[in-house]
Structure formats: structure tokens, C-alpha cells
N, CA, C and O atoms as CSV, one atom per row, in Angstrom:
chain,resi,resn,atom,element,x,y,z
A,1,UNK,N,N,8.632,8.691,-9.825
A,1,UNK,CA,C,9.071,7.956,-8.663
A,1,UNK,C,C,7.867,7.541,-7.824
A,1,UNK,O,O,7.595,7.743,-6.640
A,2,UNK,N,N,7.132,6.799,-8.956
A,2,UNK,CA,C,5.731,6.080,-7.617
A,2,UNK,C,C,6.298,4.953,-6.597
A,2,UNK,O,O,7.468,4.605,-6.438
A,3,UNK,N,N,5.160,4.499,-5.969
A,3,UNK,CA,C,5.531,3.249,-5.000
A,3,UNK,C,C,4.255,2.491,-5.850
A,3,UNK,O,O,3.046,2.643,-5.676
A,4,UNK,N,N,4.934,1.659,-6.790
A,4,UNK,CA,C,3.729,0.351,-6.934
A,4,UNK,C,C,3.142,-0.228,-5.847
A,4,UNK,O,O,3.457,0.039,-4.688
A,5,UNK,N,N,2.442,-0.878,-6.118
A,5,UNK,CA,C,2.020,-2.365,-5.277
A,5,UNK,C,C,1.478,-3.421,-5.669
A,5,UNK,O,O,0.301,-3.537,-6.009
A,6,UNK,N,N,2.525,-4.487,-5.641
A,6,UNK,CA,C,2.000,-6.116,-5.952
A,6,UNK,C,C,1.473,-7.104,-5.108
A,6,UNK,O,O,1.782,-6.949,-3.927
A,7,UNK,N,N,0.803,-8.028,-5.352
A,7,UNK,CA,C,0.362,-9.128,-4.823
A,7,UNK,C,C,1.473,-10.139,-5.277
A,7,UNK,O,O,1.627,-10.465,-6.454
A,8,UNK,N,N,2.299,-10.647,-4.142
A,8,UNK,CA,C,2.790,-11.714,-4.865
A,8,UNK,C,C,2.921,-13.023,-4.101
A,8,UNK,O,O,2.453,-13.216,-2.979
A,9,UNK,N,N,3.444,-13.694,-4.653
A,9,UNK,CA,C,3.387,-15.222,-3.898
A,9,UNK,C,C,4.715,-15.225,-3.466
A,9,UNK,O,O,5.552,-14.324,-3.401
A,10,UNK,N,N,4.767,-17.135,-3.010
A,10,UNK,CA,C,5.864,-17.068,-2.028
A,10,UNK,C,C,6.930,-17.227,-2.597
A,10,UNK,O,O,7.888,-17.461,-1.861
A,11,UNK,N,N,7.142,-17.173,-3.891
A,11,UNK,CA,C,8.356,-17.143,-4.953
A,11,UNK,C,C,8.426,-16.333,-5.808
A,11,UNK,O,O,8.992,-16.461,-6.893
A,12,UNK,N,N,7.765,-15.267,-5.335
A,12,UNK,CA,C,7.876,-13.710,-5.556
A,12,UNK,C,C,7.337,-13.256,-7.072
A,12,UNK,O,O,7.873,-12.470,-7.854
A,13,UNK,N,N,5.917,-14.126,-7.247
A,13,UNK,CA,C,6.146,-13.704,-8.603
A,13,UNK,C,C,4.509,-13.085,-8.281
A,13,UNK,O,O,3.665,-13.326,-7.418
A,14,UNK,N,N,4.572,-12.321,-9.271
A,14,UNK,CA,C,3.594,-10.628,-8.955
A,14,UNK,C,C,2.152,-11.526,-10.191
A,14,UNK,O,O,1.864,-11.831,-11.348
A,15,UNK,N,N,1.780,-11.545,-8.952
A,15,UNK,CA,C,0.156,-11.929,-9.378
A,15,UNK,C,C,-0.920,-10.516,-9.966
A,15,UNK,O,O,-1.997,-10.638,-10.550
A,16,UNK,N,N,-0.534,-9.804,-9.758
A,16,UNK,CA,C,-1.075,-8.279,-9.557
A,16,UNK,C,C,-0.510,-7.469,-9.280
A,16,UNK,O,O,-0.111,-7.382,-8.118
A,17,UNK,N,N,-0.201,-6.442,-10.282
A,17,UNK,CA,C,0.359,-4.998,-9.860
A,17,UNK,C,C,-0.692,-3.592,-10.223
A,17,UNK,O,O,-1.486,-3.429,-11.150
A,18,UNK,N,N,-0.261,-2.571,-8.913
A,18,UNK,CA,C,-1.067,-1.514,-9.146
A,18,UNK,C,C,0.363,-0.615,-9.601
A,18,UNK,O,O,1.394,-0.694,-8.933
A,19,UNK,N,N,0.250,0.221,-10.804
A,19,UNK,CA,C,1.301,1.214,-10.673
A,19,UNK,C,C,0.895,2.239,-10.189
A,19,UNK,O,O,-0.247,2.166,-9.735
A,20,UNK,N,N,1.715,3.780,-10.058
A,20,UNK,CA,C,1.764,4.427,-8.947
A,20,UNK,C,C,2.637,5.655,-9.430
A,20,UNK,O,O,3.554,6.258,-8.873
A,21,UNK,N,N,1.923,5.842,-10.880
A,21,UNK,CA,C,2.526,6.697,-12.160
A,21,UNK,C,C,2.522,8.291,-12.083
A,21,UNK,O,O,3.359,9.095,-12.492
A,22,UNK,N,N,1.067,8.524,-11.296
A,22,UNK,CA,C,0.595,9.789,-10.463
A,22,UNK,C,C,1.502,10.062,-9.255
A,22,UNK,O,O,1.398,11.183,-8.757
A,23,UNK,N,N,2.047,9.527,-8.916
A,23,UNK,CA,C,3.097,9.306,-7.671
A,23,UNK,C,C,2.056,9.507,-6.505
A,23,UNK,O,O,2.542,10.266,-5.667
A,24,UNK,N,N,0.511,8.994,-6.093
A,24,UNK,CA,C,-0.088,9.491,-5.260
A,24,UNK,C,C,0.573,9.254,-4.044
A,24,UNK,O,O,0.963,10.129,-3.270
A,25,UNK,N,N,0.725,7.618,-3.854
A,25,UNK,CA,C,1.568,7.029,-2.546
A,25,UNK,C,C,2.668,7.487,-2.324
A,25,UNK,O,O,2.763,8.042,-1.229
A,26,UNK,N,N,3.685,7.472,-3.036
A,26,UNK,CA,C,4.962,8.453,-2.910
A,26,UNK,C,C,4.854,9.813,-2.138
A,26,UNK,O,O,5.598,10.034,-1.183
A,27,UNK,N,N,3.768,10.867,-2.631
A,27,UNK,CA,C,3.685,11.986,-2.232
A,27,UNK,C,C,2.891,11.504,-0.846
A,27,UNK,O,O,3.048,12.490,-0.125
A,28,UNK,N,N,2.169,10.587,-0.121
A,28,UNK,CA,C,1.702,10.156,1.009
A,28,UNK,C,C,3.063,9.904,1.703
A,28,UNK,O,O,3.237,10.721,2.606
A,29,UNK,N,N,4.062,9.041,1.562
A,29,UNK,CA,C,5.362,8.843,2.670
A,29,UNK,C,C,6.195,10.526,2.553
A,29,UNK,O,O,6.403,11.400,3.394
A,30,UNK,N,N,6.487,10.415,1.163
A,30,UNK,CA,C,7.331,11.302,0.932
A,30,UNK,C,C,6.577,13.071,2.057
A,30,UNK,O,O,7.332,14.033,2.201
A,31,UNK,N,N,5.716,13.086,2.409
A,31,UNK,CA,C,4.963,14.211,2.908
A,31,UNK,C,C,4.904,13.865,4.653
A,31,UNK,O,O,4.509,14.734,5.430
A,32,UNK,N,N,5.306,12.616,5.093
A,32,UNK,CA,C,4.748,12.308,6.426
A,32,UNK,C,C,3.518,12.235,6.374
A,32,UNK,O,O,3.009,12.418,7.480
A,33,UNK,N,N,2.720,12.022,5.471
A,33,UNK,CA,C,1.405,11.933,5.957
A,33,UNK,C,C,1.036,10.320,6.533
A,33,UNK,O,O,0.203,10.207,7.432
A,34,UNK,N,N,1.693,9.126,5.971
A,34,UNK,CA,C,1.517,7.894,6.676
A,34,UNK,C,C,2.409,7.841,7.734
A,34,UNK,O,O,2.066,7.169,8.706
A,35,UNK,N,N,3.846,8.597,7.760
A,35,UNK,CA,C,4.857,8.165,8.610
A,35,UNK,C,C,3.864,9.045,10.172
A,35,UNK,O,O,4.144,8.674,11.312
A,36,UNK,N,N,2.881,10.054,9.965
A,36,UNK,CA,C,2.853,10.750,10.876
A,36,UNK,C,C,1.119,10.411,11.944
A,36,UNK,O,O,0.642,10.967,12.934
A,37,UNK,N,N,0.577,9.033,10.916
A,37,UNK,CA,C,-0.579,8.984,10.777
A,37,UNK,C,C,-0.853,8.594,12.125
A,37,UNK,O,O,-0.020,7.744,12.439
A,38,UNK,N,N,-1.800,8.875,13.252
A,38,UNK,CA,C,-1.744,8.114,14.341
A,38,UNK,C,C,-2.740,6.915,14.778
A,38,UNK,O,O,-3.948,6.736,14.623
A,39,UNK,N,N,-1.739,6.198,15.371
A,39,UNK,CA,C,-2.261,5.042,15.302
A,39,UNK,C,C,-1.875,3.756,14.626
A,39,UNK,O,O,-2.089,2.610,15.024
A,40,UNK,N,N,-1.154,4.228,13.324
A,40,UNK,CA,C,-0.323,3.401,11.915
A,40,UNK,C,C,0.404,2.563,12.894
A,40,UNK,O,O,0.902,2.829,13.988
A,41,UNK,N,N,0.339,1.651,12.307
A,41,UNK,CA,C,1.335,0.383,12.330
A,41,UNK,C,C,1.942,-0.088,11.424
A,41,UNK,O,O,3.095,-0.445,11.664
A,42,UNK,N,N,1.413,-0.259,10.086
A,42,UNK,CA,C,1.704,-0.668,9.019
A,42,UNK,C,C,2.030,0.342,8.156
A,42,UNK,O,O,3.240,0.291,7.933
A,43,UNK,N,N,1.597,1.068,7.680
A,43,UNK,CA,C,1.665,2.221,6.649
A,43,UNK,C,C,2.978,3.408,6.823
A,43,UNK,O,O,3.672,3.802,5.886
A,44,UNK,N,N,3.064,3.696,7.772
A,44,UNK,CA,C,4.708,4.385,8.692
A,44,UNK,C,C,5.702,3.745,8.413
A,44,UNK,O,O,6.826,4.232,8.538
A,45,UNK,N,N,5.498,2.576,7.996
A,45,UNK,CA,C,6.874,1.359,7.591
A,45,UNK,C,C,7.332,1.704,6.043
A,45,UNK,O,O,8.520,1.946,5.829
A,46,UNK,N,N,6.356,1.723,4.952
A,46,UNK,CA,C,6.380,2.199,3.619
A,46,UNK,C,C,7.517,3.224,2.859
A,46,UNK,O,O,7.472,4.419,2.566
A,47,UNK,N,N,8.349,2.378,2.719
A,47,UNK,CA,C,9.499,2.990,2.107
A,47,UNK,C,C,9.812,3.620,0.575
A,47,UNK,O,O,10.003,2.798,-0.321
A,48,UNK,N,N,9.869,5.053,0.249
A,48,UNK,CA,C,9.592,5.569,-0.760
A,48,UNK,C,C,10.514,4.442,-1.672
A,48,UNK,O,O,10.198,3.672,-2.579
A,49,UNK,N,N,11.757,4.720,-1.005
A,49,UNK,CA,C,12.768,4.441,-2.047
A,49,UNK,C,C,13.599,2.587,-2.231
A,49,UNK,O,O,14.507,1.983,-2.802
A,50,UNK,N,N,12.859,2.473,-1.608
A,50,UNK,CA,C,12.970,1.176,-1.385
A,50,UNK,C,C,12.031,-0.317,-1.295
A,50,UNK,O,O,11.103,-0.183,-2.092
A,51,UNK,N,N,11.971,-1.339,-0.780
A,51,UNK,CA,C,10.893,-2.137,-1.157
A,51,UNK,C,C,10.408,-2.710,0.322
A,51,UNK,O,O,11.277,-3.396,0.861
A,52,UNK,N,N,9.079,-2.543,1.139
A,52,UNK,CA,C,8.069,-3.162,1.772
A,52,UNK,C,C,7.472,-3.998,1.756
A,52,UNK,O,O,6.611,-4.005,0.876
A,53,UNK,N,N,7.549,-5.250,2.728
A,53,UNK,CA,C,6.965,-6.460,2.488
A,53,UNK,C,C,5.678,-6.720,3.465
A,53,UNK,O,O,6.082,-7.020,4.588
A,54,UNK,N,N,4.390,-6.698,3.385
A,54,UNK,CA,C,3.607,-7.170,4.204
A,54,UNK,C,C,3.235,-8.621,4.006
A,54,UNK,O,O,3.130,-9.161,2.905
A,55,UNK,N,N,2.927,-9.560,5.908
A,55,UNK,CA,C,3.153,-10.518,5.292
A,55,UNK,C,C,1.247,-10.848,5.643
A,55,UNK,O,O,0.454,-9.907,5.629
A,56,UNK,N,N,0.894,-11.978,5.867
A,56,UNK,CA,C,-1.041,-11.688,6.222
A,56,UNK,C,C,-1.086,-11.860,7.714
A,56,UNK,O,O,-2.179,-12.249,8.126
A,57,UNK,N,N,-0.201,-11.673,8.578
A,57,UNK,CA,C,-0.654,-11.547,10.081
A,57,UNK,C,C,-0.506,-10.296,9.867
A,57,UNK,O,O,-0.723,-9.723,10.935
A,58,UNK,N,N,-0.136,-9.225,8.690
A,58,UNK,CA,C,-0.364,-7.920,8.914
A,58,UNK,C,C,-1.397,-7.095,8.580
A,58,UNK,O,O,-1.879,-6.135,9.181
A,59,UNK,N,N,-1.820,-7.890,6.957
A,59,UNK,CA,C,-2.746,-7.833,5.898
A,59,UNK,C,C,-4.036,-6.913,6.700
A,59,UNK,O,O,-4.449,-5.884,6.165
A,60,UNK,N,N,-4.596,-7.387,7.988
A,60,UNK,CA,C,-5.911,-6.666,8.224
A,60,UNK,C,C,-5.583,-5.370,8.594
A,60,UNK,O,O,-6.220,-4.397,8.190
A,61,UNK,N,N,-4.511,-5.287,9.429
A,61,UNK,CA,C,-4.056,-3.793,9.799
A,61,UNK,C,C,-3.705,-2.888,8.605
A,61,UNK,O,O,-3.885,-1.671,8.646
A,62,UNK,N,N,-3.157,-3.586,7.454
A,62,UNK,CA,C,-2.898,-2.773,6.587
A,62,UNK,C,C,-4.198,-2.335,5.512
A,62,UNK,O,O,-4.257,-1.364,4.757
A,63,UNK,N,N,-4.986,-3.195,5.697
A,63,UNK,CA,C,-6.212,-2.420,4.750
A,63,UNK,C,C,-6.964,-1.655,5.923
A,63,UNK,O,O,-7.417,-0.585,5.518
A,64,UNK,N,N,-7.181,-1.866,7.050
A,64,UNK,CA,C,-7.737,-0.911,8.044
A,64,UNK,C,C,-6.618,0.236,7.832
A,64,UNK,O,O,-7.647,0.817,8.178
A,65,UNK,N,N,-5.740,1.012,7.654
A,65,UNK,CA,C,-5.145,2.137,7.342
A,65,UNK,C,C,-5.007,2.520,6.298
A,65,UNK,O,O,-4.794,3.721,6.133
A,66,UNK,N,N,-5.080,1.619,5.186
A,66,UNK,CA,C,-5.238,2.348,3.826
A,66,UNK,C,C,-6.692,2.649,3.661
A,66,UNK,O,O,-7.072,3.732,3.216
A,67,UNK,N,N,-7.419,1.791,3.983
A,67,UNK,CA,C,-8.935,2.542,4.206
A,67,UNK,C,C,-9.262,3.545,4.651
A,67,UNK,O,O,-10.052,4.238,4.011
A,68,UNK,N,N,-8.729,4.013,6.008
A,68,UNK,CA,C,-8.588,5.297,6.765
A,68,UNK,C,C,-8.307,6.195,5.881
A,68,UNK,O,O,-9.089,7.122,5.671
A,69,UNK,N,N,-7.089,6.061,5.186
A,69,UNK,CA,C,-6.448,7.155,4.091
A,69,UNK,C,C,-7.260,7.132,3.089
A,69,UNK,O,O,-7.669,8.256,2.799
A,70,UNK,N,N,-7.749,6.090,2.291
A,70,UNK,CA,C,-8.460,6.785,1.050
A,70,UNK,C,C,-10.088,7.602,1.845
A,70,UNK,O,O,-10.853,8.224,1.108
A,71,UNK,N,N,-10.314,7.487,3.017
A,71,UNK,CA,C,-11.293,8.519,3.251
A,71,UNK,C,C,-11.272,9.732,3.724
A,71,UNK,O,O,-12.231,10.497,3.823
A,72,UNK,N,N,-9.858,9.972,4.107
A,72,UNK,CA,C,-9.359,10.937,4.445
A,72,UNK,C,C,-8.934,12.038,3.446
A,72,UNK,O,O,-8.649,13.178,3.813
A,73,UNK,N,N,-8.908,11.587,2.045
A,73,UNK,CA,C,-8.251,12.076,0.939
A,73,UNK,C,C,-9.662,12.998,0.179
A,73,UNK,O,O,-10.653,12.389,-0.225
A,74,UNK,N,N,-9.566,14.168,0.104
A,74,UNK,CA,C,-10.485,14.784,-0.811
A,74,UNK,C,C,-10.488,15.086,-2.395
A,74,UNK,O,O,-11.359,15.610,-3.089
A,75,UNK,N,N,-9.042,14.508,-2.774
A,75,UNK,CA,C,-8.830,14.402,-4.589
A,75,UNK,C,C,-9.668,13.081,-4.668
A,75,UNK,O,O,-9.389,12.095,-3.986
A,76,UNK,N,N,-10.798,13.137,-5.621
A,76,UNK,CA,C,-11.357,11.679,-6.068
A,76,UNK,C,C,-10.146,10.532,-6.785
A,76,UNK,O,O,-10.133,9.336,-6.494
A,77,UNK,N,N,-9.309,11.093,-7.622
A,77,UNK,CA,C,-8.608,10.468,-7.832
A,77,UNK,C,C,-7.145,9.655,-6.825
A,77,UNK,O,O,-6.325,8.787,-7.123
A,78,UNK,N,N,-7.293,10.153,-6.060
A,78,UNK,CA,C,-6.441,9.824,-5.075
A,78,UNK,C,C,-6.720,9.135,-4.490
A,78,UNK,O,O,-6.016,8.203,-4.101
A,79,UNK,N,N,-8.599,9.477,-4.032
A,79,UNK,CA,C,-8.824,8.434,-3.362
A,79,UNK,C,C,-9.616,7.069,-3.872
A,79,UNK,O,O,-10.353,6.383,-3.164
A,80,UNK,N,N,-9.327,6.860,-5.128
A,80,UNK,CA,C,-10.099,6.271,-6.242
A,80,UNK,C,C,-8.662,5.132,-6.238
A,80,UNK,O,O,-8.828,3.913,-6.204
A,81,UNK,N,N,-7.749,5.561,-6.265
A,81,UNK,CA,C,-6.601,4.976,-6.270
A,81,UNK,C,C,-5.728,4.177,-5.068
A,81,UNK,O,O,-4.795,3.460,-5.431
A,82,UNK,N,N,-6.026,4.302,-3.691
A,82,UNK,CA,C,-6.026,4.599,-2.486
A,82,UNK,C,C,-6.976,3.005,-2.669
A,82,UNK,O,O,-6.393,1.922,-2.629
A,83,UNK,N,N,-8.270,3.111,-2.840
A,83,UNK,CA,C,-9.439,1.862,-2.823
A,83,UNK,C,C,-9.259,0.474,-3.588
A,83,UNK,O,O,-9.682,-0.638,-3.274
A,84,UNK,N,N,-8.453,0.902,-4.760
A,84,UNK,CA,C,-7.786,0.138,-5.845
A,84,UNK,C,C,-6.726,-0.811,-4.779
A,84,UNK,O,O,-6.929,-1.928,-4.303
A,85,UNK,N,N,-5.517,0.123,-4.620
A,85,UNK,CA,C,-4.531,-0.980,-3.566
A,85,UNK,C,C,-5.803,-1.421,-2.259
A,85,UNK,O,O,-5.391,-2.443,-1.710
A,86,UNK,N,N,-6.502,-1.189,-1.937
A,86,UNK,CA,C,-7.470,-1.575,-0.409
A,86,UNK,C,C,-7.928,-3.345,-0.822
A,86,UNK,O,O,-8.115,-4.327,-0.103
A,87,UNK,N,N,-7.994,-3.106,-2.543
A,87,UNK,CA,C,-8.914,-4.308,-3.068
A,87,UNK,C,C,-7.636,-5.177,-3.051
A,87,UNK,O,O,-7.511,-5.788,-1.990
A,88,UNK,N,N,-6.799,-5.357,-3.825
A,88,UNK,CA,C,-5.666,-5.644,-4.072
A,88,UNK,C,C,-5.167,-6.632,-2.647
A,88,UNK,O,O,-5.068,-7.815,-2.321
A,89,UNK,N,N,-5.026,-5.765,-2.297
A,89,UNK,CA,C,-4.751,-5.952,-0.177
A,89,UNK,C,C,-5.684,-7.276,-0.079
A,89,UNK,O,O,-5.571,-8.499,-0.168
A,90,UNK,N,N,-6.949,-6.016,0.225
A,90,UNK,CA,C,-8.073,-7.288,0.763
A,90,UNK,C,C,-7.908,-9.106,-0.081
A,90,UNK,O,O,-7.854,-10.158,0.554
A,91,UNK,N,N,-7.865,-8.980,-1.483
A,91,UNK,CA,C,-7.321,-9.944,-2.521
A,91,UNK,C,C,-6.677,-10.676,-1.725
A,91,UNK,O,O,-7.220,-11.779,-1.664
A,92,UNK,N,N,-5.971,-10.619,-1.220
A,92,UNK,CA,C,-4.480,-11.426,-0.996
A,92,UNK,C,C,-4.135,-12.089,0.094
A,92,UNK,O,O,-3.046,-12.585,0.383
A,93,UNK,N,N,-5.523,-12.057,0.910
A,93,UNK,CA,C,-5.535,-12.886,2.029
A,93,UNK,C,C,-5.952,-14.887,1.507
A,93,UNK,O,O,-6.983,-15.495,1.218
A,94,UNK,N,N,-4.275,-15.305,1.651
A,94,UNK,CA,C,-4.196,-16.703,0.821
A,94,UNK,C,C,-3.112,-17.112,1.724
A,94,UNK,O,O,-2.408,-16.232,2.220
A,95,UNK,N,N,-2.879,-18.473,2.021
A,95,UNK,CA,C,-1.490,-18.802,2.176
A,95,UNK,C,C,-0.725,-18.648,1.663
A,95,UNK,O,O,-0.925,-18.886,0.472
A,96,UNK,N,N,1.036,-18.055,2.076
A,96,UNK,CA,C,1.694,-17.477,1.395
A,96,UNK,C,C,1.678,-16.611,-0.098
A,96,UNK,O,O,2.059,-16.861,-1.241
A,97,UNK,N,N,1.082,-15.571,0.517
A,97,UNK,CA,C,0.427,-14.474,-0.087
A,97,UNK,C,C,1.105,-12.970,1.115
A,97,UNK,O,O,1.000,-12.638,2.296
A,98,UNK,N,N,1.870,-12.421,-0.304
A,98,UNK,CA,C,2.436,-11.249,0.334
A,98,UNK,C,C,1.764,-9.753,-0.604
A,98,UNK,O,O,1.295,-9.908,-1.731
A,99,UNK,N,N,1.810,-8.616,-0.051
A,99,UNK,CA,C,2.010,-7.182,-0.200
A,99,UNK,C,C,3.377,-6.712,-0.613
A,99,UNK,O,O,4.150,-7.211,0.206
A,100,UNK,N,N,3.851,-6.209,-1.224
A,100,UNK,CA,C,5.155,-5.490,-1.326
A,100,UNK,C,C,4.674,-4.166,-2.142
A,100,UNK,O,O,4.083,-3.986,-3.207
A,101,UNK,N,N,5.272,-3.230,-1.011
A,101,UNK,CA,C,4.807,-1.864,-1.791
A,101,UNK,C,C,6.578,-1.735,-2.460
A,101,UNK,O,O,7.506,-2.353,-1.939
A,102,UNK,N,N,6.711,-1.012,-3.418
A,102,UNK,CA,C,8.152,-1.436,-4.550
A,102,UNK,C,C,8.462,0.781,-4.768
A,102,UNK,O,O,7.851,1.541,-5.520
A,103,UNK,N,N,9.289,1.023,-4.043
A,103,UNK,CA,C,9.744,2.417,-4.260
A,103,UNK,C,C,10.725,2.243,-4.898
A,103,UNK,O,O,11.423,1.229,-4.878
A,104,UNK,N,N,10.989,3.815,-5.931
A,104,UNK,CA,C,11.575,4.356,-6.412
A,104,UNK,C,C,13.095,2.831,-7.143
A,104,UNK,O,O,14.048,3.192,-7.834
């Protein structure tokens, strides 16, 4: 039960997907650790079980908090994975160009 994350356009078709097989992000909502993060704006929204849309007036806030988190994280792999969606993110600043994190 990971939370992928795609890049997709404005007719929803997934330019890029990260899967999320380790369930790292999952175990991040599923734990409160983003819902509890302070300061979050974006990342507290991230729905395990369901699907999240960022749109790019959000895009900078949301890699400024996933950045926060992958440095906050002391598993390399976590936070190896964490940098992966940051790129992804950063990527996707385009006209009509969305984020959707995709739960369970």
C-alpha cells in the first residue's frame, strides 16, 4: 500500500511515475509524520488512501517540504527516495503540469 507519484499533464496522462513499493511515503502520512510536520502546507494534505493533486502555484511549497523531509530522514534509502519525488516535483514546473501523489 505505497503512495506513488506522477507527473502528469492536463489530460491526466502520467509523464513520470515514481512507485512507492517500500511503502516509504505511506509509512510518512500513515505515522503523522507529514500530517504533524510544522509549518506543512502541502504535505499534511497527502492522502494515504486516496489520490492528491498538486497544482504549480503549489509546486514550490511542495518541494520546499519534501526537501525538509528527505533531510530529516536518517534511512539512506528513504531518503534516497524522498530526493527522487523532490526531482520529479522540481521536473514539473510547465504549464499545465500537475503532481498527484496516488494512495492505496
Amino acid at each position: 500500500m505505497g503512495i506513488d507519484v506522477a507527473l502528469v499533464d492536463e489530460y491526466q496522462v502520467e509523464l513520470e511515475v515514481i512507485g512507492d513499493s517500500r511503502n516509504y511515503l505511506a509509512k510518512l502520512v500513515i505515522s503523522g509524520e507529514w500530517l504533524n510536520m510544522e509549518g506543512s502546507v502541502c504535505l499534511r494534505f497527502v492522502d494515504a488512501y486516496g489520490l492528491t493533486i498538486f497544482n504549480q502555484a503549489q509546486l514550490p511549497v511542495l518541494v520546499s517540504e519534501l526537501e525538509r523531509t528527505a533531510n530529516l530522514q536518517t534511512n539512506p534509502e528513504i531518503r534516497s527516495h524522498i530526493q527522487e519525488v523532490c526531482r520529479v516535483v522540481s521536473a514539473s514546473r510547465g504549464i499545465h503540469m500537475y503532481v498527484k501523489f496516488i494512495g492505496d
